[in-house]
ZATIDO-494165 format. One record per residue (C-alpha): z, y, x; residue in three letters; residue number from 1. Coordinates in steps of 0.05 Angstrom, whole numbers, plus 5000, padded with zeros to 4 digits. Layout:
Z,Y,X,ala,NUM
...
# end
This chain:
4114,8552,7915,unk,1
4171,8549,7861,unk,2
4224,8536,7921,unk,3
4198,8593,7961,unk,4
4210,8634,7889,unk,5
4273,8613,7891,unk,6
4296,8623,7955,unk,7
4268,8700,7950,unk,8
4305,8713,7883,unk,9
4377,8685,7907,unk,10
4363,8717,7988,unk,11
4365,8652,8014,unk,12
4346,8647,8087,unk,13
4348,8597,8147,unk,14
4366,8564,8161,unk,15
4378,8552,8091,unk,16
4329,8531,8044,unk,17
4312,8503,7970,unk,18
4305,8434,7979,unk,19
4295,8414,7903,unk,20
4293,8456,7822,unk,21
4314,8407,7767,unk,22
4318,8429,7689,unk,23
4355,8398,7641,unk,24
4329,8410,7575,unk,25
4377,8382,7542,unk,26
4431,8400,7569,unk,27
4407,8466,7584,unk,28
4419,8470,7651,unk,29
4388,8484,7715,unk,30
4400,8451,7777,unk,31
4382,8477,7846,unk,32
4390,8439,7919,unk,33
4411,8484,7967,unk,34
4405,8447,8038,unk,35
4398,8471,8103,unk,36
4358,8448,8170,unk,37
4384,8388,8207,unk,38
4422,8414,8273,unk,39
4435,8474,8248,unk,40
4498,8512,8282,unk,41
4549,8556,8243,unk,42
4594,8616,8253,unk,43
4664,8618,8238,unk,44
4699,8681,8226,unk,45
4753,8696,8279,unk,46
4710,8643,8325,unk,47
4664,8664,8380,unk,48
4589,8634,8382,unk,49
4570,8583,8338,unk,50
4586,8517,8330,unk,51
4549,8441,8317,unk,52
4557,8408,8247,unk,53
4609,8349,8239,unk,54
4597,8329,8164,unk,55
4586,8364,8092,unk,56
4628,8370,8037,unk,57
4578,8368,7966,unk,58
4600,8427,7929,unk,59
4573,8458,7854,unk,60
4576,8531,7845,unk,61
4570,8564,7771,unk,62
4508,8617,7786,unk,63
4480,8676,7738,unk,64
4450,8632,7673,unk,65
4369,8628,7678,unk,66
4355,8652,7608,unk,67
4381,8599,7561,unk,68
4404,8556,7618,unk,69
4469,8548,7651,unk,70
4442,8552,7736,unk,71
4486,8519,7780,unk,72
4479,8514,7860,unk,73
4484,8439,7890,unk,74
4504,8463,7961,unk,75
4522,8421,8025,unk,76
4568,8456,8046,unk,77
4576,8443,8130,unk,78
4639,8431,8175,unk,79
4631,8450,8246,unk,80
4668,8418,8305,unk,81
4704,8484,8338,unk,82
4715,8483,8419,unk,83
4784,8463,8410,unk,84
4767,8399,8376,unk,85
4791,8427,8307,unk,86
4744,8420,8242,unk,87
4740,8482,8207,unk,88
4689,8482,8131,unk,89
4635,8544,8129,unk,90
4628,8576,8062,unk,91
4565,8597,8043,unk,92
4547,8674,8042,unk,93
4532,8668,7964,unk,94
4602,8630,7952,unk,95
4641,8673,7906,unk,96
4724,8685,7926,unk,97
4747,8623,7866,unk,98
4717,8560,7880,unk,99
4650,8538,7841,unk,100
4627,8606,7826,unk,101
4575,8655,7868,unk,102
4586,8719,7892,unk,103
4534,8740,7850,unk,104
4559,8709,7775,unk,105
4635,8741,7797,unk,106
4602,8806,7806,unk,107
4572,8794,7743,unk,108
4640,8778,7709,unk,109
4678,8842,7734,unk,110
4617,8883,7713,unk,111
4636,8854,7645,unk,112
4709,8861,7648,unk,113
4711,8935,7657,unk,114
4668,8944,7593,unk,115
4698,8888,7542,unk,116
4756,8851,7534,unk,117
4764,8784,7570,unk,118
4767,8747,7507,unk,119
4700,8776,7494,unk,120
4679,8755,7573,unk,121
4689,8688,7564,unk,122
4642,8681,7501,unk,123
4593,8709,7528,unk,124
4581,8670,7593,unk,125
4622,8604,7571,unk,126
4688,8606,7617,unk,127
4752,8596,7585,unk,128
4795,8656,7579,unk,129
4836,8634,7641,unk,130
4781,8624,7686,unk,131
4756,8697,7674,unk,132
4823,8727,7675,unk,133
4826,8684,7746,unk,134
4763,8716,7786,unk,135
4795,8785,7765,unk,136
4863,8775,7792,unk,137
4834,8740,7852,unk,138
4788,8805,7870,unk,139
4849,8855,7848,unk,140
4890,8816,7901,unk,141
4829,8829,7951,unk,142
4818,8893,7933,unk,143
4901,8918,7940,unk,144
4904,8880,8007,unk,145
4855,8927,8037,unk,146
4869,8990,7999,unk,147
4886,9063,8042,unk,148
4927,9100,8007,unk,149
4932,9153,8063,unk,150
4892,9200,8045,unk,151
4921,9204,7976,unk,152
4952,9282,7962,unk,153
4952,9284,7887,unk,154
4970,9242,7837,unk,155
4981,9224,7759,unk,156
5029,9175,7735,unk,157
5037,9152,7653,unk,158
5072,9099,7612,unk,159
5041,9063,7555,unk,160
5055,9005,7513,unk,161
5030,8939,7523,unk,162
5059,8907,7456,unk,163
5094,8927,7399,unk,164
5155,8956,7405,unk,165
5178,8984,7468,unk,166
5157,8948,7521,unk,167
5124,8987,7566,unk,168
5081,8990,7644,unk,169
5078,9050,7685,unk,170
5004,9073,7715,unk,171
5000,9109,7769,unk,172
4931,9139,7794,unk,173
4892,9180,7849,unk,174
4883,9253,7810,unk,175
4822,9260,7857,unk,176
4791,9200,7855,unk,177
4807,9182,7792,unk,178
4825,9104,7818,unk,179
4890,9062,7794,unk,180
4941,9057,7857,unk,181
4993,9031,7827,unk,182
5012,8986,7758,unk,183
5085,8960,7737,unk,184
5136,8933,7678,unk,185
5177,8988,7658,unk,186
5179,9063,7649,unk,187
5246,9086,7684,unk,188
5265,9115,7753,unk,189
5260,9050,7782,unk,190
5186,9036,7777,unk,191
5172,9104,7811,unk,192
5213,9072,7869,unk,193
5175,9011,7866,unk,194
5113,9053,7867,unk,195
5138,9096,7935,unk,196
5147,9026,7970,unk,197
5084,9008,7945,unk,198
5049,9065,7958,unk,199
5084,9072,8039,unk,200
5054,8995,8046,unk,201
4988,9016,8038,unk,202
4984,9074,8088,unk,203
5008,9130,8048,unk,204
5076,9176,8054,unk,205
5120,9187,8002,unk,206
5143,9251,8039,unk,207
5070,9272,8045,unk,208
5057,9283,7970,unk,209
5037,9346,7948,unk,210
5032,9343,7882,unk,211
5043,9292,7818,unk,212
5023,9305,7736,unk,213
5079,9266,7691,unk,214
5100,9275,7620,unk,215
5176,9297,7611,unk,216
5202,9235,7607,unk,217
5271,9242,7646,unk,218
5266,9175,7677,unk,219
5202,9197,7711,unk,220
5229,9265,7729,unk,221
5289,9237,7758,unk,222
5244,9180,7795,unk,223
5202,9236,7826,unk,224
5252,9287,7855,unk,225
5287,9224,7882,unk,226
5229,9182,7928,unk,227
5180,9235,7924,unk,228
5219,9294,7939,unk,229
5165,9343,7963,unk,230
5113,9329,7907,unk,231
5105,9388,7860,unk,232
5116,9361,7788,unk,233
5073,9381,7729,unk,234
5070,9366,7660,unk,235
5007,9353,7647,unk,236
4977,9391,7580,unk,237
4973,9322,7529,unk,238
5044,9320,7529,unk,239
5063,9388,7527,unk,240
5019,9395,7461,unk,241
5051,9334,7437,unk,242
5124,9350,7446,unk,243
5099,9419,7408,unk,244
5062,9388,7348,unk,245
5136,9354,7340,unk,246
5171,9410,7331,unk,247
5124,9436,7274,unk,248
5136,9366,7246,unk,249
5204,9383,7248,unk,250
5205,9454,7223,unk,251
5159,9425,7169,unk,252
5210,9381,7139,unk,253
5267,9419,7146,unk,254
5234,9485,7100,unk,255
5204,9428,7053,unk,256
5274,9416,7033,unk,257
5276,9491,6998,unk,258
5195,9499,6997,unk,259
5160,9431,6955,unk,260
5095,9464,6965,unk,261
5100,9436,7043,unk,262
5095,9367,7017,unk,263
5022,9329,7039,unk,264
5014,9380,7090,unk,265
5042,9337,7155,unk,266
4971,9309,7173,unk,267
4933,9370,7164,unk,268
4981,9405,7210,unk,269
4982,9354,7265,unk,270
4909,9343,7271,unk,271
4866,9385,7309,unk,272
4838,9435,7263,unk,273
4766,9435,7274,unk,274
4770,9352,7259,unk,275
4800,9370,7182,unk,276
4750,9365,7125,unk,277
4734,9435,7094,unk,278
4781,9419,7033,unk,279
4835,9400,7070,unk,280
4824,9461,7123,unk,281
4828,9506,7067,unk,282
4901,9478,7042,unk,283
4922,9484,7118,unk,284
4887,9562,7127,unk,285
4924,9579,7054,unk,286
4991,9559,7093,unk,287
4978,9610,7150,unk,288
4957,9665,7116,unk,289
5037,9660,7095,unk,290
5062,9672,7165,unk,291
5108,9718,7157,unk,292
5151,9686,7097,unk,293
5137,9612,7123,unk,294
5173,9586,7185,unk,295
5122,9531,7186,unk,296
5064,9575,7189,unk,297
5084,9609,7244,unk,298
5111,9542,7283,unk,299
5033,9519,7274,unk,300
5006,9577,7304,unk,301
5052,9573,7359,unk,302
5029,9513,7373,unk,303
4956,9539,7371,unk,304
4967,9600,7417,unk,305
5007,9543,7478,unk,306
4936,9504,7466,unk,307
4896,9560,7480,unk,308
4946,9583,7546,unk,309
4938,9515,7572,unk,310
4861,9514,7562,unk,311
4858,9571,7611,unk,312
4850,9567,7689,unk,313
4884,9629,7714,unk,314
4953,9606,7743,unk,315
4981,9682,7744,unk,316
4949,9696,7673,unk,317
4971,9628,7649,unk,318
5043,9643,7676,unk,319
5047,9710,7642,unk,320
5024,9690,7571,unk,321
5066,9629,7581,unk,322
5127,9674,7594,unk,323
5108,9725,7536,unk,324
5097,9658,7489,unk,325
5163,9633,7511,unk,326
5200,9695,7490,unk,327
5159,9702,7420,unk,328
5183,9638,7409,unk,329
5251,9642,7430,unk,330
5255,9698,7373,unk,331
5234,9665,7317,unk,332
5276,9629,7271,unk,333
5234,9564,7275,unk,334
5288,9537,7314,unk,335
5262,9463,7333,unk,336
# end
């Protein structure tokens, strides 16, 4: 009875079979024999029909814990005699892609990884650091080997920083799909080439792309014009807001020099208004009501109105206000 509950709660069929449950309780550990029937034949991938047994090879493979208990799987694990004469080993159907793990506890440890760190992985289930980090790569490598990226029209790319100071990767992503394509050192022109090779060896054309969202980094400008010279480039809305919120920054501290009062205010002028306390969103709503002797004031709410453009969804509305915001600002005498 308790190998016939086994065998139906890890799908194991013939000619398979439980052929023994041992627990450990102090060692915490459960064992299970995984055997299968005496003559059985095998198929090997790539290999037509199936083929006799010629010996075993005893292998251990880490499964998901049973409570408390660390479960492992003592497997035989065949080696048929092909029609050629060659020997050629059968893995199991619950044999995971790094050796002495399932299928079912790597599943279990990429669930993990996209939700905590892998530091955090390892505690929890009792691999070292290396060995998690290990059945990630091993699945990435799978998973890049059979990506299509041919069907791929529209795309984001971004830098960020891995470490301090400025060493940075480049992302590169499927705008419709939201999925990661593509992942390298750097942030210049060069890693936008790497990405076009990248991207041509997995089905899709450089030529073919319609349309990519960037910041304004001239690296990646120059990177996109050059090997993906039909993709229409926008700058997506993040940056745009963030190169603005700069030059208030700026236009704050070159008025503080003649106007003290501006002093404490950076913070409540970069931050999104509705996140400010109610103190502090009164000192920042006592600022604008000076528009029209402060150049600071009205930098803010030029920064407010390009928000509120961007938030919209009408391209020839968006175009115009943009175009009427442009010259408004172009007037002004907050130069930055």
């Amino acid at each position: 009875m308790t190998a016939r509950l086994f065998e139906a709660a890890l799908g194991i069929a013939s000619p398979w079979y439980i052929n023994g449950v041992e627990f450990d309780v102090a060692k915490k550990t459960l064992s299970i024999a995984v055997d299968f029937i005496a003559g059985s034949r095998f198929a090997v991938p790539g290999i037509e029909g199936t083929h006799p047994t010629h010996d075993t090879v005893p292998k251990r493979y880490w499964h998901l814990n049973f409570f408390q208990h660390d479960c492992y799987l003592e497997v035989p694990v065949p080696r048929v005699r092909l029609p050629d004469g060659g020997i050629r080993q059968v893995e199991p159907d619950r044999a995971g892609r790094l050796a002495g793990f399932t299928l079912l506890f790597e599943a279990l440890i990429l669930a993990m990884c996209q939700e905590m760190t892998f530091a955090a992985v390892s505690r929890l289930v009792g691999l070292s650091w290396h060995q998690v980090v290990a059945i990630c790569k091993r699945y990435v490598k799978l998973g890049l080997e059979k990506a299509n990226f041919s069907e791929v029209k529209r795309r984001v790319a971004d830098e960020t920083s891995k470490a301090r100071g400025h060493d940075y990767i480049t992302l590169v992503a499927d705008a419709d799909l939201r999925r990661v394509l593509f992942v390298t050192d750097g942030c210049g022109a060069e890693t936008i080439k790497t990405f076009a090779a990248d991207f041509a060896a997995h089905g899709g054309d450089p030529k073919a792309a319609e349309s990519i969202s960037i910041d304004m980094l001239p690296a990646f400008i120059k990177g996109m014009t050059t090997h993906l010279p039909n993709a229409r480039i926008t700058f997506d809305k993040f940056h745009v807001i963030a190169h603005a919120s700069t030059a208030v920054d700026k236009t704050r501290r070159i008025e503080q020099k003649t106007d003290p009062s501006l002093k404490g205010l950076r913070w409540k002028l970069l931050r999104d208004r509705g996140d400010l306390t109610p103190d502090t969103r009164a000192d920042l709503d006592a600022l604008v009501a000076q528009v029209t002797t402060k150049r600071t004031a009205r930098a803010w709410l030029y920064k407010e109105q390009l928000r509120e453009i961007l938030d919209r969804k009408q391209v020839n509305v968006v175009r115009d206000m943009l175009t009427q915001w442009a010259t408004n600002v172009m007037r002004s005498k907050a130069n930055p």
